[in-house]
DRENPA-3360 file (N, C-alpha, C; in nm, 2 decimals, always signed):
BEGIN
1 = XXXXXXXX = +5.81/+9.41/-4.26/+5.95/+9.35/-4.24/+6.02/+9.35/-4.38 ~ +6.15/+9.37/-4.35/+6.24/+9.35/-4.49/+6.31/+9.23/-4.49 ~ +6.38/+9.23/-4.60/+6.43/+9.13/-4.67/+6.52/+9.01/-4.52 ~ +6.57/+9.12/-4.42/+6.64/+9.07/-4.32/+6.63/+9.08/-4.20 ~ +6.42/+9.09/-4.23/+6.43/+9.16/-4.10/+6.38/+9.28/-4.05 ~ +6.44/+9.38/-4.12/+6.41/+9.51/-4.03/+6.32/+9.62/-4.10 ~ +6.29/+9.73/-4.08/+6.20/+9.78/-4.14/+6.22/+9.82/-4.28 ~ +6.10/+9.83/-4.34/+6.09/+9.89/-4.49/+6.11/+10.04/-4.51;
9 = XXXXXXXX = +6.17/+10.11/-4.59/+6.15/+10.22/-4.59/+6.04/+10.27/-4.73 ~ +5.92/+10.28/-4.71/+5.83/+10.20/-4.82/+5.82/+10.33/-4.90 ~ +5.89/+10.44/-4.88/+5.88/+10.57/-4.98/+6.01/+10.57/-5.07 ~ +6.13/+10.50/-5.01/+6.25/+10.53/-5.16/+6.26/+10.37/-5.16 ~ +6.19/+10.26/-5.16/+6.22/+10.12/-5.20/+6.22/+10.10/-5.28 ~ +6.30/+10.05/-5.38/+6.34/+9.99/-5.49/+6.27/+9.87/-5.52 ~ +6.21/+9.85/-5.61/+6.13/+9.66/-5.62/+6.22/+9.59/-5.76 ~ +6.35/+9.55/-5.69/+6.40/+9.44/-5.77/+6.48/+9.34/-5.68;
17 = XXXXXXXX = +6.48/+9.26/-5.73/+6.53/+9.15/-5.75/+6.66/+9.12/-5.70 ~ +6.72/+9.08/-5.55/+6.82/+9.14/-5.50/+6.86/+9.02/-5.43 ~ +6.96/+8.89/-5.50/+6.98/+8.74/-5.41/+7.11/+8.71/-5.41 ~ +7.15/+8.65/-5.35/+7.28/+8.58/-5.34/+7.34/+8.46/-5.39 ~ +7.23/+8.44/-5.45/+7.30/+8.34/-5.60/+7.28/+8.33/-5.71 ~ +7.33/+8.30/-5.77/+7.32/+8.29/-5.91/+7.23/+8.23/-6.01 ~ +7.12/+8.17/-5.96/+7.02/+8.05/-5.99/+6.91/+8.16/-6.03 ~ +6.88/+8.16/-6.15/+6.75/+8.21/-6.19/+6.63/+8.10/-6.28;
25 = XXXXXXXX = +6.51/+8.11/-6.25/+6.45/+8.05/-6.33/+6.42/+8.15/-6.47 ~ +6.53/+8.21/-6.53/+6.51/+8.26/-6.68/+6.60/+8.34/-6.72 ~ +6.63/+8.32/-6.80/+6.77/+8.42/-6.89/+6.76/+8.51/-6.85 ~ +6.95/+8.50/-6.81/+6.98/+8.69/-6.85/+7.07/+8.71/-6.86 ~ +7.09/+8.85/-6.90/+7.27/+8.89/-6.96/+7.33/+8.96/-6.85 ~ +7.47/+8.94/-6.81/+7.52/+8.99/-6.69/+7.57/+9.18/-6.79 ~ +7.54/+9.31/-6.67/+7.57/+9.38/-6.70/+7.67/+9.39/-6.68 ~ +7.70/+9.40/-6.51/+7.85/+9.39/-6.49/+7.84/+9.41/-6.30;
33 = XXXXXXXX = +7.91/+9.44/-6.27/+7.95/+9.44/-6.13/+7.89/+9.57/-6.05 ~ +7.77/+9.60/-5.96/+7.77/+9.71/-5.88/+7.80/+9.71/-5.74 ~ +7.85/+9.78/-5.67/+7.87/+9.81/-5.53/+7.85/+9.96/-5.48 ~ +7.80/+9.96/-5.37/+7.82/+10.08/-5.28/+7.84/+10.10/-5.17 ~ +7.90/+10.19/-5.14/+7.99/+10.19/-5.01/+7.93/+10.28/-4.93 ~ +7.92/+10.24/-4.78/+7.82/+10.37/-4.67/+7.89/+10.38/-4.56 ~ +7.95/+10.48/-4.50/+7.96/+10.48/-4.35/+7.83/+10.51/-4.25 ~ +7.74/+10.51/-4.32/+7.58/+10.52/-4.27/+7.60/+10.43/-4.10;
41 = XXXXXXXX = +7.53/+10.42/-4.00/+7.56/+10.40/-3.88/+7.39/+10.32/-3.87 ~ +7.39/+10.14/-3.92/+7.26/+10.12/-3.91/+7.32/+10.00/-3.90 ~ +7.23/+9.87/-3.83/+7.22/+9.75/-3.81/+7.12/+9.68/-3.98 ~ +7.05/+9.76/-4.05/+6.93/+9.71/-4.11/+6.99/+9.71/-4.22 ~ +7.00/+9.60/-4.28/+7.06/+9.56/-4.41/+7.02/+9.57/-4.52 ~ +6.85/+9.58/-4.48/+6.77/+9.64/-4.64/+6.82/+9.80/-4.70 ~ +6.87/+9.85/-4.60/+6.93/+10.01/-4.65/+7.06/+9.99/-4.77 ~ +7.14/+9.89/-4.74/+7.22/+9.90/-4.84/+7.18/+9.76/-4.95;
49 = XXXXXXXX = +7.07/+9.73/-4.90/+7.01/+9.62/-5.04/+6.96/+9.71/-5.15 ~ +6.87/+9.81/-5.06/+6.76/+9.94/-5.14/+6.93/+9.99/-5.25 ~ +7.00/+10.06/-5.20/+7.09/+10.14/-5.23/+7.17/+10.09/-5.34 ~ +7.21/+9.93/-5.33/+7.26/+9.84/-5.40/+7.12/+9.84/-5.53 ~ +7.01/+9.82/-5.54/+6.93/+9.82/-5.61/+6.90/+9.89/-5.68 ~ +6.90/+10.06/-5.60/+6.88/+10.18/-5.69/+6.99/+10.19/-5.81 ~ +7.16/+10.18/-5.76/+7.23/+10.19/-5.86/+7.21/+10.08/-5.97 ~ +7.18/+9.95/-5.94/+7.15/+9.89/-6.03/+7.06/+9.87/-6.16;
57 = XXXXXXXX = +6.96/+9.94/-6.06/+6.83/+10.00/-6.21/+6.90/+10.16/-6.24 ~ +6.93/+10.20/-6.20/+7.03/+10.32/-6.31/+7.07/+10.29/-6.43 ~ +7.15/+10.18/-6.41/+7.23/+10.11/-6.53/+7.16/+10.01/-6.65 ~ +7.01/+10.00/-6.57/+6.91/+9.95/-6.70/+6.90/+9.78/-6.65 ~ +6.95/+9.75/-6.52/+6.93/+9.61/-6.46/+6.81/+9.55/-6.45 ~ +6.77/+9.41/-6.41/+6.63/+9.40/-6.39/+6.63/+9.33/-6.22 ~ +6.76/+9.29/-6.21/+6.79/+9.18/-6.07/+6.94/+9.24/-6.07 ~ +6.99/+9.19/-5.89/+7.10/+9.17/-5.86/+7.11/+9.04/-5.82;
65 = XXXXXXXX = +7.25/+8.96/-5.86/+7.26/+8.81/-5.81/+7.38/+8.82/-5.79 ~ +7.40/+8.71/-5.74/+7.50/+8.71/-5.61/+7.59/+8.81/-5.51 ~ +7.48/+8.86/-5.44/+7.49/+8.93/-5.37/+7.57/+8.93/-5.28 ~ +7.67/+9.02/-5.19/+7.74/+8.99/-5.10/+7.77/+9.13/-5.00 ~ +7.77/+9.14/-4.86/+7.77/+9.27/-4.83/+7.89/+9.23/-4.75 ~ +7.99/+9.32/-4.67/+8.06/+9.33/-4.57/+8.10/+9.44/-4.49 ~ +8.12/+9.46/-4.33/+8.12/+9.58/-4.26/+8.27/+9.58/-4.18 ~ +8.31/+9.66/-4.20/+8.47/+9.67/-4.18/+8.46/+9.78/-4.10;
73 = XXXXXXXX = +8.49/+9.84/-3.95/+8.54/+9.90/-3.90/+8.45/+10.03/-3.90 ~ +8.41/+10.12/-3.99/+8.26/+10.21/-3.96/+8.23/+10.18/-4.15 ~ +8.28/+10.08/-4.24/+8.26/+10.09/-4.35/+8.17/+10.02/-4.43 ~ +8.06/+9.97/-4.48/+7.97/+9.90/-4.52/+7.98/+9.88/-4.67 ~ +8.00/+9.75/-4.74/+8.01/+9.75/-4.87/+7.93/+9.66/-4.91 ~ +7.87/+9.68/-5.02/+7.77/+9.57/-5.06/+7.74/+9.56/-5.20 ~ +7.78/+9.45/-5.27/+7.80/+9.42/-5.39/+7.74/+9.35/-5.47 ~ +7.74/+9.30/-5.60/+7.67/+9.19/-5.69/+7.69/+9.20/-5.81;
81 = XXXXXX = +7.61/+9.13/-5.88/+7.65/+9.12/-6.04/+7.47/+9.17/-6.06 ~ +7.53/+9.27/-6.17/+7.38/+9.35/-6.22/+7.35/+9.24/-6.36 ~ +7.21/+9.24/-6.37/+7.18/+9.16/-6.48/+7.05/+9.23/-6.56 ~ +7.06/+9.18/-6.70/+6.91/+9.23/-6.72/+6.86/+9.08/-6.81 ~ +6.74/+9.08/-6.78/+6.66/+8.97/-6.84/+6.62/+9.00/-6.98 ~ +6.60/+8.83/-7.02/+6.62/+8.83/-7.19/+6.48/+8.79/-7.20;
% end
């Protein structure tokens, strides 16, 4: 099961750190803001958590916090603040 539910995709999963608030128990420096955008055609939310996560360890992140996704019409966006730990 994933983060919401639905299945894992356990060959391109990302293992970070991926929440909706801001509350960490330990320092860190905000990188800055990532999102990505999918007309992908899926109910399962861990697909753009995974996706959300990959770009974020691109950029040398260790977590995403405050997370936030929205689905508009065939559009899927899903966003956060990239952080790395101190």
């Amino acid at each position: 099961m994933g983060i919401f539910g639905g299945k894992k995709d356990s060959e391109s999963k990302v293992d970070m750190l991926v929440i909706t608030s801001d509350k960490l128990e330990r320092d860190y420096e905000p990188i800055g803001t990532v999102s990505v955008s999918s007309a992908k055609i899926t109910s399962d939310l861990d697909v753009f958590v995974n996706m959300l996560a990959l770009k974020a360890k691109e950029q040398g992140a260790d977590a995403v916090i405050c997370f936030r996704y929205q689905y508009s019409g065939a559009v899927h966006v899903a966003y956060g603040t990239a952080v790395k730990f101190k």
